[in-house]
N, C-alpha and C positions, 0 to 999 in steps of 0.2 A: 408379466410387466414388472420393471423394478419399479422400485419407492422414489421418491427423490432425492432420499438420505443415500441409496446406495446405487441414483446417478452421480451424485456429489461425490461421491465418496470414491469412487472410479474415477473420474476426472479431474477431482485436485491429486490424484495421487498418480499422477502420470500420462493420463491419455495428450497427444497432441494435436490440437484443435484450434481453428482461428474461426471466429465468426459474429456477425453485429446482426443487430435487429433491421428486417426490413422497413422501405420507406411505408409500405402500405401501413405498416402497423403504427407509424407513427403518425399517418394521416387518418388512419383510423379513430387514433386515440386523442386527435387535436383538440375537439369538441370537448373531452368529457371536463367536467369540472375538478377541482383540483381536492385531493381529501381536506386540505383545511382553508376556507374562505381568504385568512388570513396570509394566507404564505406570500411572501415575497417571488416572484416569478422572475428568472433569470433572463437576461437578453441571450439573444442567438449570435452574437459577432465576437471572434476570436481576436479581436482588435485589441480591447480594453477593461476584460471580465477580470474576476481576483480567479488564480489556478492554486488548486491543494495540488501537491505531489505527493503521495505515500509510497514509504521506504518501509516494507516488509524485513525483518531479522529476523529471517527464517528456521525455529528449529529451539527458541528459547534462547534468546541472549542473555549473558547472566550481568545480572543490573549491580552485581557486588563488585565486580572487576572492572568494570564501564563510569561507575557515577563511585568512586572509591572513599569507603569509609577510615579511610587512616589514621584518623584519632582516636579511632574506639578500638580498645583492647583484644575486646569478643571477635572481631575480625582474624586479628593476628592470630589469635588460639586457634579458631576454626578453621584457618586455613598456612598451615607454619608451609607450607609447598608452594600455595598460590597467594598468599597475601601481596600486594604491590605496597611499597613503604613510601614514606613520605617525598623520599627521590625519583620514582618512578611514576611518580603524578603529577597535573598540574592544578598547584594548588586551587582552588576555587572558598575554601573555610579554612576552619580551625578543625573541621571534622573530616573535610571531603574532599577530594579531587576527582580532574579527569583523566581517566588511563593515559598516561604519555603518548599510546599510539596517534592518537587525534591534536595533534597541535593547532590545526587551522580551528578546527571547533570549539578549540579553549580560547583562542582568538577573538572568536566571533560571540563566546560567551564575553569576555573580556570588553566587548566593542557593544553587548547589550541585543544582541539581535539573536541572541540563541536563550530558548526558555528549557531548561532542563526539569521535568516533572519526576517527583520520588513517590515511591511506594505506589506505583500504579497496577490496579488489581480489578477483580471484580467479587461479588459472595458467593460462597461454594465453591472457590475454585475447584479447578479441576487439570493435571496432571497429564492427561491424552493430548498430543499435538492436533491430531484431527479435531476433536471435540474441542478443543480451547482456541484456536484457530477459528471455528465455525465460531461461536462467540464474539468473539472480537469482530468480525466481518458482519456479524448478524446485528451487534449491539443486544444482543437476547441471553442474558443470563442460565436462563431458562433453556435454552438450544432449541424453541420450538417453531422461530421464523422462518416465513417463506422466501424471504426477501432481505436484504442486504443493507446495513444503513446508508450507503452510499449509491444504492438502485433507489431506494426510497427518498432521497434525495433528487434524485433525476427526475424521478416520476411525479415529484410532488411541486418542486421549485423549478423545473427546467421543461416544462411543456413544449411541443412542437419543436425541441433545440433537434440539432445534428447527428447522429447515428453516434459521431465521436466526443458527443457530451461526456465519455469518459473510455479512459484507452489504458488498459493493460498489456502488461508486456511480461508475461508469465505465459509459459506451457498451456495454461489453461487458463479461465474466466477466473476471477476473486471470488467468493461466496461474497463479498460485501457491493457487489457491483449488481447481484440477482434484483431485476427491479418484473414489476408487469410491463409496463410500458416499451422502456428505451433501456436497456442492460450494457449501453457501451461497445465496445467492440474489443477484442483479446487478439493481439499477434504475435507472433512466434515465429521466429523466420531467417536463420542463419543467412539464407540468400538476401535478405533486404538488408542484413548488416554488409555482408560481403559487399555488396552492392556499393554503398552509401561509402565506406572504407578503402576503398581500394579497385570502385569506377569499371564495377562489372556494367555489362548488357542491361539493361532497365526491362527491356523487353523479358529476359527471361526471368527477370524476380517476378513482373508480372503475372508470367505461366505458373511459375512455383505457388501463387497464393490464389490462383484458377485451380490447378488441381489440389488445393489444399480446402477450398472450398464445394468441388465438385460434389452433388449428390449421389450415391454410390448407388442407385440404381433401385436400395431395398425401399419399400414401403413404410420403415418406421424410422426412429432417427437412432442412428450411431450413436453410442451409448459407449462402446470399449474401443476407444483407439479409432472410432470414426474421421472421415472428414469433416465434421461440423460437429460442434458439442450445441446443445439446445441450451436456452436461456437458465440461469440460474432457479429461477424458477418456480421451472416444472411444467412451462404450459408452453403449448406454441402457439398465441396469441394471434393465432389467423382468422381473416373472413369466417362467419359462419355459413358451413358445408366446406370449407375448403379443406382437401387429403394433407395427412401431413407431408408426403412427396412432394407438392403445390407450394407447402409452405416452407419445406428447404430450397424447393428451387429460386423462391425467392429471398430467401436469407443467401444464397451461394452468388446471385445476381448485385444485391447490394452488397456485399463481403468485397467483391472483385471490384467493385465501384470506388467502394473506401480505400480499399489496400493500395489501387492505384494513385489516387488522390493524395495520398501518403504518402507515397513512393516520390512523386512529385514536389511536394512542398518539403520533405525532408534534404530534396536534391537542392535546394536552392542556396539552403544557407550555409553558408563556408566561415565559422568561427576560425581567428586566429587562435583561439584557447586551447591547449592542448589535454587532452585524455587520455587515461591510461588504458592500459585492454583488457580489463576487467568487464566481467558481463556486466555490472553495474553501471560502471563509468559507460560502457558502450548504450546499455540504454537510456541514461541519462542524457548520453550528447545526444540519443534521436530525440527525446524530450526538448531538450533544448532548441535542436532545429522543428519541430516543429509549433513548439511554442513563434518562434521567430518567424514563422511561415502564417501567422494570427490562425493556425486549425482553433476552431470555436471550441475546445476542448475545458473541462470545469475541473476534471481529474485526471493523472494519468497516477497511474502506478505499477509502481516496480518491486524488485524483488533482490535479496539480497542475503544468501543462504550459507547454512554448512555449522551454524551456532548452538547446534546438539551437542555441547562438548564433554563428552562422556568422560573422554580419555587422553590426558598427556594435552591439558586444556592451554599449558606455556607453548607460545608460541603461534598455536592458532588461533585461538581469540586477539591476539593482537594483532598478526595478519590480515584478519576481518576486520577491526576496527581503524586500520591503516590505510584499508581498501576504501571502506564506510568515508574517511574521512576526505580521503587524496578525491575520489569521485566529488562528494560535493562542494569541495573548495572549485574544481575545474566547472564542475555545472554553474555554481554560483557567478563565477567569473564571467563565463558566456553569457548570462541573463544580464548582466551589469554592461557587457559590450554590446550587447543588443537593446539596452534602456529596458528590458523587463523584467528588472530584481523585484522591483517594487508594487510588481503583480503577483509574485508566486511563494508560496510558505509550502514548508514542504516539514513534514510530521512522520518521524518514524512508530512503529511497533514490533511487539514479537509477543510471542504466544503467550510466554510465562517466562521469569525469571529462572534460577537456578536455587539450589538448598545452600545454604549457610554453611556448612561443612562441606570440607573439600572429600571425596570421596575416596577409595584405595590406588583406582588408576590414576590419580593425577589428575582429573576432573571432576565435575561438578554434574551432578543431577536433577530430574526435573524438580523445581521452584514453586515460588506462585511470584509475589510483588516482587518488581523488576522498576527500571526507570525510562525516562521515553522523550525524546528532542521533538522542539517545534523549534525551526529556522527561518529566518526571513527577516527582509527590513521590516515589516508590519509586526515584528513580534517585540514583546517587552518582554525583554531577556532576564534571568537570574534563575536562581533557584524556586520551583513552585510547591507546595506540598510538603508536609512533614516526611523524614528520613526514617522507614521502619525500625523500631529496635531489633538490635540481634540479639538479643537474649528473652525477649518475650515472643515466642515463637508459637508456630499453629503448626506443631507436627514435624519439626523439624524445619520448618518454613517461615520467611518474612511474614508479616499479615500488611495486607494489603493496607495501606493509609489514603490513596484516591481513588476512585471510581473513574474506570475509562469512562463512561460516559458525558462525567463531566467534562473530559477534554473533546470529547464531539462535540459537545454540545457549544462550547465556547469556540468552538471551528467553524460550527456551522452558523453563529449567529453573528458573530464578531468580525466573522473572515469572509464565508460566503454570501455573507448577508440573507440567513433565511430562519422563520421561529425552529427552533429544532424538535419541540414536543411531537411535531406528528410525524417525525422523521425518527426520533428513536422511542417513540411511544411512551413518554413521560417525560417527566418534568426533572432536569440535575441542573445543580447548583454551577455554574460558571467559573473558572479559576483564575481568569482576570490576568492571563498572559496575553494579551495580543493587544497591540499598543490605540 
């Protein structure tokens, strides 16, 4: 039997898998009481709820070229290849700007509705994409959660809600989506873009996420490259005596249910707003159409990769921030044409920043403190957090000056309206961006 570190561990790292909790489990779990008396309990109607969106920067973005120190010297030194000067920014200080690639987000910084967080970190960092990754997803320092702050969030404020109380659009489930209860639901589905793009068959996207769900006949659940990846987890949450066979066949039953219902309400909405064809942008506009189609959804999140930049880091890091940027100027615009800007705040991350010196190839390696967007009309824009020094360093590395979890926590209480202590198991101090 593996562990569950090293089903995780298979499965963010490639397996492809689409699958949501069934309904039995969440009829199952209707009754139970909620871990804290207190919690705010979310409604079930996709009509008029607040939505997070999370923008994954996959791979370590590096927070020095992104939120740019141009006033400080120790920049220039450390990096005489990749520094961006005071012309290839848009100024935001006397110290800082933002990479040129992002114009509409220096805009919308400009216009107050973008909050830029510096120095965001956690203690102990740690340097491994996997492990630092799991972190952030877990809200656990410590790497020893079963569960995800954003499962814990479903499970705790969102009782009885919808299978698609939260929808990723990764390869694979988030580790931050792992809940007991209701884990979301994860697609993946070249056919359902096709589809949606370019007015393929409905019916056959449909067959594609039937055999994408199909139980493959064995007795335990797929584990490497399976049709079904099992709940973040680790348990399969079914009747007691029920086979685990029993209990894919009904996870493959509701999968096919949603994916359709999906398939459907994404067909309806036809934005004038144009997007580009970037994976991001294309999952953003499903975001968008099915925000527009009211799916009862509280999260969705995407992904937004290739920001390893090891090597010859001119040129592709601004690529990706151009991409970053053009996607959610076009997504933002759709919410605005469809009157629901003022529902949805959308918060990036990435694993770990990048080191202060520029490396031999022309890039940058693994970091710790990095910087980190919250967008929305709901947000009070400006700079949040002290800016790391670069010359007081931890090993060659920024030191962290905020605690992700204080930006959960002012997410979760300010935006979703829920206490956040028993959703990331303590108590962090609020950073008072969200208006």
């Amino acid at each position: 039997m593996k562990t569950r570190r090293d089903f995780l561990r298979s499965t963010l790292l490639g397996a492809s898998a689409s699958w949501t909790v069934p309904m039995f489990v969440e009829q199952t779990f209707a009754q139970l009481h909620n871990d804290s008396k207190d919690l705010a309990v979310q409604g079930v109607t996709g009509k008029d709820g607040p939505i997070l969106v999370v923008v994954q920067l996959a791979g370590g973005n590096d927070g020095l070229n992104t939120l740019v120190p141009y006033g400080d010297d120790a920049y220039h030194k450390a990096r005489p290849r990749l520094a961006k000067t005071e012309k290839e920014i848009i100024k935001l200080s006397d110290y800082c700007g933002l990479n040129s690639a992002m114009p509409w987000l220096g805009s919308r910084f400009k216009e107050g509705d973008l909050s830029i967080i510096q120095g965001v970190g956690y203690p102990n960092p740690n340097r491994s994409h996997f492990v630092s990754t799991s972190i952030w997803e877990t809200a656990d320092p410590a790497n020893r959660s079963n569960t995800g702050w954003l499962g814990r969030y479903f499970d705790n404020a969102c009782p009885g809600a919808d299978p698609t109380v939260g929808i990723s659009f990764n390869k694979t489930q988030p580790e931050s989506f792992g809940a007991v209860k209701n884990p979301g639901i994860c697609l993946s589905s070249p056919e359902l873009y096709r589809w949606i793009h370019s007015g393929g068959d409905k019916v056959m996207a449909e067959e594609f996420f039937n055999d994408l769900n199909r139980p493959d006949g064995e007795n335990d659940a797929p584990v490497d490259g399976g049709s079904i990846a099992m709940p973040a987890g680790g348990k399969t949450g079914g009747v007691k005596g029920e086979s685990n066979l029993a209990f894919l066949e009904r996870v493959a039953l509701d999968a096919r249910v949603s994916s359709a219902k999906i398939l459907e309400i994404a067909a309806k909405h036809k934005s004038t707003v144009q997007y580009d064809g970037t994976p991001l942008s294309r999952s953003l506009n499903l975001v968008g159409r099915m925000i527009a189609g009211g799916l009862p959804t509280r999260v969705f999140y995407v992904s937004h990769g290739g920001f390893d930049t090891h090597n010859n880091q001119v040129g592709t890091h601004e690529r990706l921030l151009q991409q970053l940027d053009a996607s959610l100027k076009s997504f933002m615009a759709d919410l605005k044409e469809q009157g629901n800007a003022d529902r949805v705040v959308v918060m990036t991350f990435s694993e770990f920043g990048r080191r202060v010196n520029e490396n031999a190839s022309g890039g940058t390696d693994h970091g710790q403190g990095s910087c980190l967007f919250v967008l929305g009309d709901a947000v009070k824009g400006g700079l949040v957090g002290k800016h790391p020094s670069l010359t007081d360093l931890s090993q060659g590395d920024l030191k962290f000056t905020t605690d992700f979890r204080g930006i959960y926590a002012t997410v979760l209480e300010d935006w979703l309206k829920t206490p956040s202590k028993p959703v990331l198991k303590g108590s962090f101090e609020k950073l008072g961006f969200m208006g």
